[in-house]
C-alpha positions in Angstrom: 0.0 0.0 0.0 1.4 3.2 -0.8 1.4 6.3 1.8 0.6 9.8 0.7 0.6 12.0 3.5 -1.7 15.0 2.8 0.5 18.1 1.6 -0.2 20.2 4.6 0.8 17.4 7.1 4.3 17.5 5.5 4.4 20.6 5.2 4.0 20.8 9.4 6.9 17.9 9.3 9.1 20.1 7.5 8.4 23.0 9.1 9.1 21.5 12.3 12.1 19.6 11.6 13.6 23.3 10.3 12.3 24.9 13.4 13.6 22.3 16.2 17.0 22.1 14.1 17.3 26.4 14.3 16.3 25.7 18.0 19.1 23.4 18.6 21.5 25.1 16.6 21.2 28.6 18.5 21.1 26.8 21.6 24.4 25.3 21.3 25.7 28.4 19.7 25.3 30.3 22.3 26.8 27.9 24.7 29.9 27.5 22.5 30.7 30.9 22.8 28.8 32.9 25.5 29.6 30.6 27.9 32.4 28.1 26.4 30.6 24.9 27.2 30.7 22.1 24.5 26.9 21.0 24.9 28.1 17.3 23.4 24.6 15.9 23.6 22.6 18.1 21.7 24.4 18.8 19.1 24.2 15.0 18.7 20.6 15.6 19.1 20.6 17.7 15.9 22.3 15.0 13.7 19.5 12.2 14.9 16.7 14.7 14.3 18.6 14.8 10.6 18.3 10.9 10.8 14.6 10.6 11.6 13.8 13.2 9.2 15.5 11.7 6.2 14.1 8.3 7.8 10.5 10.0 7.2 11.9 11.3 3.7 11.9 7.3 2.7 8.0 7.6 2.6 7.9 10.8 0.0 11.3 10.4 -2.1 11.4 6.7 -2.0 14.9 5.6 -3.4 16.3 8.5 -3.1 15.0 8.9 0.6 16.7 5.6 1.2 20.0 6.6 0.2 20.4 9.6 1.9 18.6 7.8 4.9 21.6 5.2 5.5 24.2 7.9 4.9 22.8 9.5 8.4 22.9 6.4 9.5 26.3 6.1 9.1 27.1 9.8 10.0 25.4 8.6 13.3 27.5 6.1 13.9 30.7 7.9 12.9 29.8 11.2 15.2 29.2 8.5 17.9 32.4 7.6 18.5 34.2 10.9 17.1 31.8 13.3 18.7 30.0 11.4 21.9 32.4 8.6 23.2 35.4 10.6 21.7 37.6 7.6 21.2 37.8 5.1 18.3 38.7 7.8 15.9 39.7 4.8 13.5 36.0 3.5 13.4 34.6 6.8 13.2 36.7 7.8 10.0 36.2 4.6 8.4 32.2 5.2 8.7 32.6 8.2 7.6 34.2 7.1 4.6 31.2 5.0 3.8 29.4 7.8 4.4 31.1 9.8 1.2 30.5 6.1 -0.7 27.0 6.6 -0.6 27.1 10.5 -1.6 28.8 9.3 -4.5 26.5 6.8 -5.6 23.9 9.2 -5.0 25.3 11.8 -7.1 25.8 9.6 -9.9 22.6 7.5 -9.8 20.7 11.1 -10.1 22.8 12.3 -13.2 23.4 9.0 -15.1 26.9 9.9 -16.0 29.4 7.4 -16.0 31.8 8.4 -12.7 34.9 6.6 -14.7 36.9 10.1 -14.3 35.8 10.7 -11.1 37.1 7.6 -10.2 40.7 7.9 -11.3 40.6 11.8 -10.2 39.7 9.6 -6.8 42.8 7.6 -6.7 45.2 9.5 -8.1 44.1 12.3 -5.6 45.0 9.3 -2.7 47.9 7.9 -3.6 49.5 11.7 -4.5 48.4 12.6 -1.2 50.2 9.3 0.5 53.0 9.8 -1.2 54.1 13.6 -0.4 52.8 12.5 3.6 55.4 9.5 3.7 57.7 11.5 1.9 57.6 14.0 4.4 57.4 11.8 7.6 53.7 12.2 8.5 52.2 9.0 8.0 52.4 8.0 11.6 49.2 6.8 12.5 46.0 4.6 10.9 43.8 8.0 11.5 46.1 10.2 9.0 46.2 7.5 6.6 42.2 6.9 7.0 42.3 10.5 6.6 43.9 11.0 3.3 41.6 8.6 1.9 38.2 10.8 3.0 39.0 13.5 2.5 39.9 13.6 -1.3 36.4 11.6 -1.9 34.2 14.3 0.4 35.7 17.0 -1.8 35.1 15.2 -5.2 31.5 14.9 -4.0 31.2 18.4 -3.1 32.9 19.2 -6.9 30.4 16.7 -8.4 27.4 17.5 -7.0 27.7 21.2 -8.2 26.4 19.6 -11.7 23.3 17.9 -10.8 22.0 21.6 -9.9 21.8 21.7 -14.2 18.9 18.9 -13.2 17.0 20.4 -11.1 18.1 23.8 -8.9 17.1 22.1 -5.5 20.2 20.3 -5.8 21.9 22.9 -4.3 20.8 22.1 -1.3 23.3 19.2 -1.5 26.1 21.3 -2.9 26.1 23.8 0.0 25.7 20.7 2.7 29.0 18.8 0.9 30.8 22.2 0.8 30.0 23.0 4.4 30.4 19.3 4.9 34.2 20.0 3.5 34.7 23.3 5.3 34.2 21.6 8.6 36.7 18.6 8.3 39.2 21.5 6.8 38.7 22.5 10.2 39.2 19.7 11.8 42.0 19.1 10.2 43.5 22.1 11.2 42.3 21.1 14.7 44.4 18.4 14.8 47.5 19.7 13.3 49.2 18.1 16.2 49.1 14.7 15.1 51.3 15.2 12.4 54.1 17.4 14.6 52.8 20.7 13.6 51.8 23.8 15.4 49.5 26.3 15.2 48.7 29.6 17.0 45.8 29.1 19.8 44.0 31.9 18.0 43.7 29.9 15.0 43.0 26.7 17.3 40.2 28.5 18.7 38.4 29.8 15.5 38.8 26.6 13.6 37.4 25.1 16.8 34.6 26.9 16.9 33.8 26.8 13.3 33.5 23.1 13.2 29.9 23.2 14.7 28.8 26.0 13.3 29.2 24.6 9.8 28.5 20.9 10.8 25.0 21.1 11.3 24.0 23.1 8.7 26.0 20.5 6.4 24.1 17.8 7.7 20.5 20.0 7.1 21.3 21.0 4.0 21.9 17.5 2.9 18.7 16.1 4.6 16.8 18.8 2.8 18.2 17.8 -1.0 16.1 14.4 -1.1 14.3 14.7 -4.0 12.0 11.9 -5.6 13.5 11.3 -8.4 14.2 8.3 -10.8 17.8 6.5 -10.6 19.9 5.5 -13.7 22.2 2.7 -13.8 26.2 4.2 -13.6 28.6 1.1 -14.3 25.8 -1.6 -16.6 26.5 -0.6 -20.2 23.2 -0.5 -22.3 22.1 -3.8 -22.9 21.0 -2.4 -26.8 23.1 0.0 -27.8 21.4 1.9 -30.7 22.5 4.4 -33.1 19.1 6.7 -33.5 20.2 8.2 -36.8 17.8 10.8 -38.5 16.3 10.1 -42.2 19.2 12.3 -44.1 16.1 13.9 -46.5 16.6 17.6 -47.9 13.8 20.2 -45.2 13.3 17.8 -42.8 16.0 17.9 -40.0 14.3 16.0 -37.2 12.4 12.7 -39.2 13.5 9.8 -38.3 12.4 5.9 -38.6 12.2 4.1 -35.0 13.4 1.0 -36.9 16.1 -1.6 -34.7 15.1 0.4 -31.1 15.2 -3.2 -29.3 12.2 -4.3 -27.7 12.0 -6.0 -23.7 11.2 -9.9 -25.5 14.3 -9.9 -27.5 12.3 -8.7 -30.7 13.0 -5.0 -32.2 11.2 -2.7 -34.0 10.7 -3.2 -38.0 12.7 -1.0 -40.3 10.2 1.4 -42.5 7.2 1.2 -40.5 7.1 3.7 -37.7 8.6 7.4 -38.6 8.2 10.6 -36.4 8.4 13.9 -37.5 8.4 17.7 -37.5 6.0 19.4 -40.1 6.5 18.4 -43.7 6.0 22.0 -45.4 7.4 22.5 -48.9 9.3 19.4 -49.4 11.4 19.4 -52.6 10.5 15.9 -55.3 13.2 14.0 -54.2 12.2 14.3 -50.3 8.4 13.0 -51.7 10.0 10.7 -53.8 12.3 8.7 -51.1 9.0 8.6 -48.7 6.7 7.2 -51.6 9.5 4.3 -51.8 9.2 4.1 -48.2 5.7 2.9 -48.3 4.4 6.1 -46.2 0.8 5.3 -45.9 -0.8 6.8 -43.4 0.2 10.6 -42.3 -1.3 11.8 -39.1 -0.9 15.6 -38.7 -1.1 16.7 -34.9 -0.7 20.3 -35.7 -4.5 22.7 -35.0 -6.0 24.6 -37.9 -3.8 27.4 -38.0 -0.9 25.4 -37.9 -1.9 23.7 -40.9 -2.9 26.7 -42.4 0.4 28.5 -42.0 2.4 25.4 -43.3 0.2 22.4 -45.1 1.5 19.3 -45.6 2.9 18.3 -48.9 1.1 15.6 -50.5 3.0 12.1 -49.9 1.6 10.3 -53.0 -0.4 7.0 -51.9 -0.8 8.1 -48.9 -4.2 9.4 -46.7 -3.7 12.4 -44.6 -5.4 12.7 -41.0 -5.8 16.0 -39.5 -5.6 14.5 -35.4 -5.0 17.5 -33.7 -4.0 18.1 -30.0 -5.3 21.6 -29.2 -3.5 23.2 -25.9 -3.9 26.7 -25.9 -0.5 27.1 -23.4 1.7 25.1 -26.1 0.2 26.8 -29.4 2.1 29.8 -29.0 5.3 27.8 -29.3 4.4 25.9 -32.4 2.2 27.7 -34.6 4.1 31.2 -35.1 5.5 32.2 -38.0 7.6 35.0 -36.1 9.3 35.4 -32.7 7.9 38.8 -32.2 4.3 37.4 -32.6 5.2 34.6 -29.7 6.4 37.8 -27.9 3.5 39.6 -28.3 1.1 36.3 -27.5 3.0 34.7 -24.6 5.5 36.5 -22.6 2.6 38.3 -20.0 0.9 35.0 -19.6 3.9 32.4 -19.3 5.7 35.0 -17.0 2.4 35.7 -14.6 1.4 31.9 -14.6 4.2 29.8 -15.0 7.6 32.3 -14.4 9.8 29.7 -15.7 9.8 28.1 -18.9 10.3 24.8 -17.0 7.2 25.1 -15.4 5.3 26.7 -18.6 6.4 23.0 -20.7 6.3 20.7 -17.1 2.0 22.0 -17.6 1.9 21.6 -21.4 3.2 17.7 -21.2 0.5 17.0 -18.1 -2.2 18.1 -20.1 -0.9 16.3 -23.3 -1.1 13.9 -20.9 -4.4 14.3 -18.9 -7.2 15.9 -20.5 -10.2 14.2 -22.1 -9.5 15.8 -25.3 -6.1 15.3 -25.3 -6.7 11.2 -24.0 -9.5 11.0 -27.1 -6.9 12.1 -29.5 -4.2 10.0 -28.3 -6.7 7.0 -28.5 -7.5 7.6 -31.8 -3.8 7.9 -32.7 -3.6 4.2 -31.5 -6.4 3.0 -33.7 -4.5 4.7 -36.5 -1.3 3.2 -35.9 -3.2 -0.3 -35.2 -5.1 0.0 -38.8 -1.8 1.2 -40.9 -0.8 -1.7 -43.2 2.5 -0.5 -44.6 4.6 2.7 -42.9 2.9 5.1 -40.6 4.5 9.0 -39.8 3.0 11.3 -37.4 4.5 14.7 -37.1 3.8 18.1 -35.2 5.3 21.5 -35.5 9.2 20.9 -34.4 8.6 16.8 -33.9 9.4 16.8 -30.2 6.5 17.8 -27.9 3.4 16.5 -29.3 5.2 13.8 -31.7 7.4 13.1 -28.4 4.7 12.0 -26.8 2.9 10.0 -28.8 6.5 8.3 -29.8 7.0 7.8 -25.9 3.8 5.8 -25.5 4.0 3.8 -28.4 7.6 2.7 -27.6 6.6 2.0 -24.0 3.6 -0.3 -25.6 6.0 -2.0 -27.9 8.5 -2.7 -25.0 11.2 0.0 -25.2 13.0 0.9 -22.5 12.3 4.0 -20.8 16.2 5.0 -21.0 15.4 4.6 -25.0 12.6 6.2 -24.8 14.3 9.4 -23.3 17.0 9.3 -25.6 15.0 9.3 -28.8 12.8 12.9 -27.1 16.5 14.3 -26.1 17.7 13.1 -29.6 15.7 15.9 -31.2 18.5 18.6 -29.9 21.3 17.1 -32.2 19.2 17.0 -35.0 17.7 20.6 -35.0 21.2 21.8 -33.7 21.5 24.0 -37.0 17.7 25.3 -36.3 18.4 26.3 -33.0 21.4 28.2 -33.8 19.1 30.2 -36.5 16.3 30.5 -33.8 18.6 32.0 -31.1 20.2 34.6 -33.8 16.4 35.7 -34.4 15.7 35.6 -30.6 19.2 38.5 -30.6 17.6 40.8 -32.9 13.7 40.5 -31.5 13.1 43.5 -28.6 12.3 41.8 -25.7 13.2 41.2 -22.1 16.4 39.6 -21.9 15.1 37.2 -19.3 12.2 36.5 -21.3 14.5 35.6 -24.4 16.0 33.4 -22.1 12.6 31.2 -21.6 11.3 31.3 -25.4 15.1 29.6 -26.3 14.2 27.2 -23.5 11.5 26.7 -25.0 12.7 25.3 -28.0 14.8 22.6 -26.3 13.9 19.1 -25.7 14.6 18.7 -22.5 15.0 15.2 -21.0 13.7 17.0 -17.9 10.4 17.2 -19.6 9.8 14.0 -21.1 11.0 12.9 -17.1 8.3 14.7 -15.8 5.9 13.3 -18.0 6.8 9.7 -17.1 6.7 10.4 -13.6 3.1 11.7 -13.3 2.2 9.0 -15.0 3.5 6.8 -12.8 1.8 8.9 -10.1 -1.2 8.0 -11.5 -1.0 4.7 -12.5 1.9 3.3 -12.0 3.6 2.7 -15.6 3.3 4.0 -19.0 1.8 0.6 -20.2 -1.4 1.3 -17.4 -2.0 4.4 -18.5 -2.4 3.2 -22.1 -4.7 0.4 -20.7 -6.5 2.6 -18.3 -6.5 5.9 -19.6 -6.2 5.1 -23.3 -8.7 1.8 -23.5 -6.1 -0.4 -24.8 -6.4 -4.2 -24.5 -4.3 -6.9 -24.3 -5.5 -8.0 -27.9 -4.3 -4.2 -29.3 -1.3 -4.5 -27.3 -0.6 -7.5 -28.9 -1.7 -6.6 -32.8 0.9 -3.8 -32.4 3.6 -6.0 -31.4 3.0 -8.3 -34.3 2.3 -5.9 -37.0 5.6 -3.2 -36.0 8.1 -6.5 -34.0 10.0 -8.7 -36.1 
């Protein structure tokens, strides 16, 4: 059974933690330095209230809740001994270590990237830092070498993590807990200077002393705060089909492309010259006609409104029937159906800046009612029927070929057994291929007059985002658990259509 606290209810949770944190923090704060007592307790206090609160966070972020979950666990442990019983400094390093283990697989789960680099930048980092401290005599004791091992990785991690705020902005909340994180052991470090036979002035003993807390804490919050639910991508397992989408090289159109050899979940792939998507097909010159006639194109479903159509029809793919199946959104028509950037301007900016502010949030809205509306669920229902009837090779296209075509691509993949990491590739794919278009597009977007900020969203705009096509997936798994259900639940198809499809477009 799945738990959904109401919104306001966590909202309380949050807000408490935050509170009772700030409570604890000035507490000991004051302590520290009004009246120089080390208040041990509490401020262990603070880093369990971080536990049970990312403990909760397993409930609302799921895997990622998890994760960050057993790294307080482990930060527990470690301050235990370090901070409470202030003995078994070995123990509490090598936790610690394990600690930076999971931030890394964390990191890298969230942005997909393979962490080969950041793997040798690891090691090398170690053993450099080894050598020069036996070189110079300072390798006396299982702490300093435990030490030169932690603290490379906790600094890599803080390094690291400053790219995932690209994915979403929120995770800067773990870039300013690792750096605060690394600013506190730099001061610890410095703290225990006299380990490795140096000496420092008590004035700087004192302000490094009392800096460790007052960072510590907040590193720990900070980190707490950045669970996010989010989906995980396998870092080390290399694709199990590895597929070269390659657009159809066709004069005017610069982002068709046949969905031919995408590997499907039973072994089986998709058929060559029988499933193309599309951006509009206005003024196509003979030999562009000509190569899709030998194609077989017999079916052309156009998901553009009337005024799309109107501004640029179709050319006429001989032997093959036209549908007009469109998907009207008034929020997403002012990025498809202009013929200038200054009418978009003139159309969009008040509206996408009042209701939305970001053009994250403008497209996020567009892809959930793609998604969700009755009129949007009819047409995508009838799109199946189409694409169930064809007999030969069926293209669907939109304005640009990545919002509306995206998503009609995503579902039918999903029902055919792609993978969902395929299925985001082919969406993102649509960048590279309209690479040269977007270069034009931003030029124009120089030379219109309009807020620079607003410039800023309209080129966002334009992008295919695998942010987007994310969000997309994940509210439908909100709702009904995978992209298959929702095309059984939402879109009425059947087993028996499920299984046409795969017969007709599987070899």
């Amino acid at each position: 059974m799945k738990l959904k606290l109401p919104k306001s209810i966590a909202f309380y949770i949050f807000g408490a933690f935050v509170l009772a944190e700030a409570a604890i923090y000035i507490i000991f704060q004051i302590y520290d330095f009004a009246f120089g007592e080390n208040l041990i307790f509490l401020k262990y206090a603070g880093i369990l209230l971080c536990l049970a609160f990312a403990a909760a966070g397993i409930f609302f972020y799921k895997k990622d809740g998890v994760l960050v979950a057993v790294a307080l666990v482990f930060t527990a442990i470690s301050d235990l001994f370090i901070l409470v019983l202030n003995t078994y400094y070995e123990v509490g390093i090598s936790t610690f270590i394990v600690v930076q283990v999971i931030h890394f697989f964390r990191i890298y789960l969230i942005s997909g990237k393979k962490p080969y680099i950041s793997l040798a930048v690891r090691a090398g980092v170690v053993v450099v830092l080894l050598t020069v401290l036996g070189a110079l005599g300072m390798l006396n004791s299982p702490v300093v070498v435990l030490s030169s091992i932690y603290f490379p990785q906790l600094l890599i991690n803080a390094v690291d993590s400053a790219f995932l705020i690209k994915i979403n902005k929120k995770y800067i909340l773990l870039f300013v807990g690792l750096v605060l994180f690394t600013v506190c052991d730099i001061c610890v470090g410095i703290d225990n200077t006299s380990t490795l036979g140096l000496n420092i002035s008590a004035d700087i003993q004192n302000f490094v002393h009392g800096t460790i807390w007052t960072v510590y804490l907040p590193a720990q919050v900070c980190i707490v705060l950045s669970e996010r639910k989010t989906e995980y991508r396998p870092i080390f397992t290399k694709k199990e089909h590895a597929v070269n989408i390659q657009k159809l090289k066709l004069q005017k159109l610069n982002n068709t492309r046949d969905l031919g050899g995408f590997p499907v979940a039973d072994g089986r792939s998709i058929k060559y010259g029988k499933l193309i998507r599309s951006g509009r097909l206005y003024k196509l010159p003979k030999l562009t006609l000509s190569h899709l006639e030998n194609l077989g194109v017999t079916t052309v479903v156009d998901m553009r409104n009337e005024r799309e159509r109107l501004d640029y029809p179709d050319s006429k793919i001989s032997g093959a029937r036209q549908v007009n199946l469109p998907i009207e959104l008034s929020g997403a028509e002012g990025i498809t159906y202009t013929k200038s950037l200054a009418k978009v301007w003139r159309e969009e900016s008040k509206r996408i800046k009042s209701e939305f502010g970001t053009a994250d949030a403008y497209m996020f809205d567009v892809y959930e009612r793609l998604l969700f509306t009755e009129k949007s669920q009819s047409t995508l229902k009838e799109f199946f029927s189409l694409v169930t009837a064809d007999e030969n090779c069926f293209l669907w296209h939109c304005s640009a070929g990545k919002d509306r075509t995206g998503i009609a691509a995503m579902l039918l993949e999903a029902v055919l057994g792609v993978n969902e990491e395929l299925i985001i590739e082919d969406y993102v794919i649509s960048n590279k291929f309209q690479r040269n278009k977007h270069v034009l597009q931003k030029a124009g977007l120089f030379i219109v007059p309009a807020a620079r900020d607003f410039k800023r969203i309209l080129y966002a705009l334009m992008i295919a985002k695998p942010e987007y096509i994310k969000h997309a997936i994940e509210k439908i798994k909100e709702r009904y658990g995978s992209i298959l259900e929702y095309c059984k639940q939402a879109l009425e198809l059947t087993d028996e259509n499920i299984e046409l499809l795969k017969n007709k477009y599987l070899e």
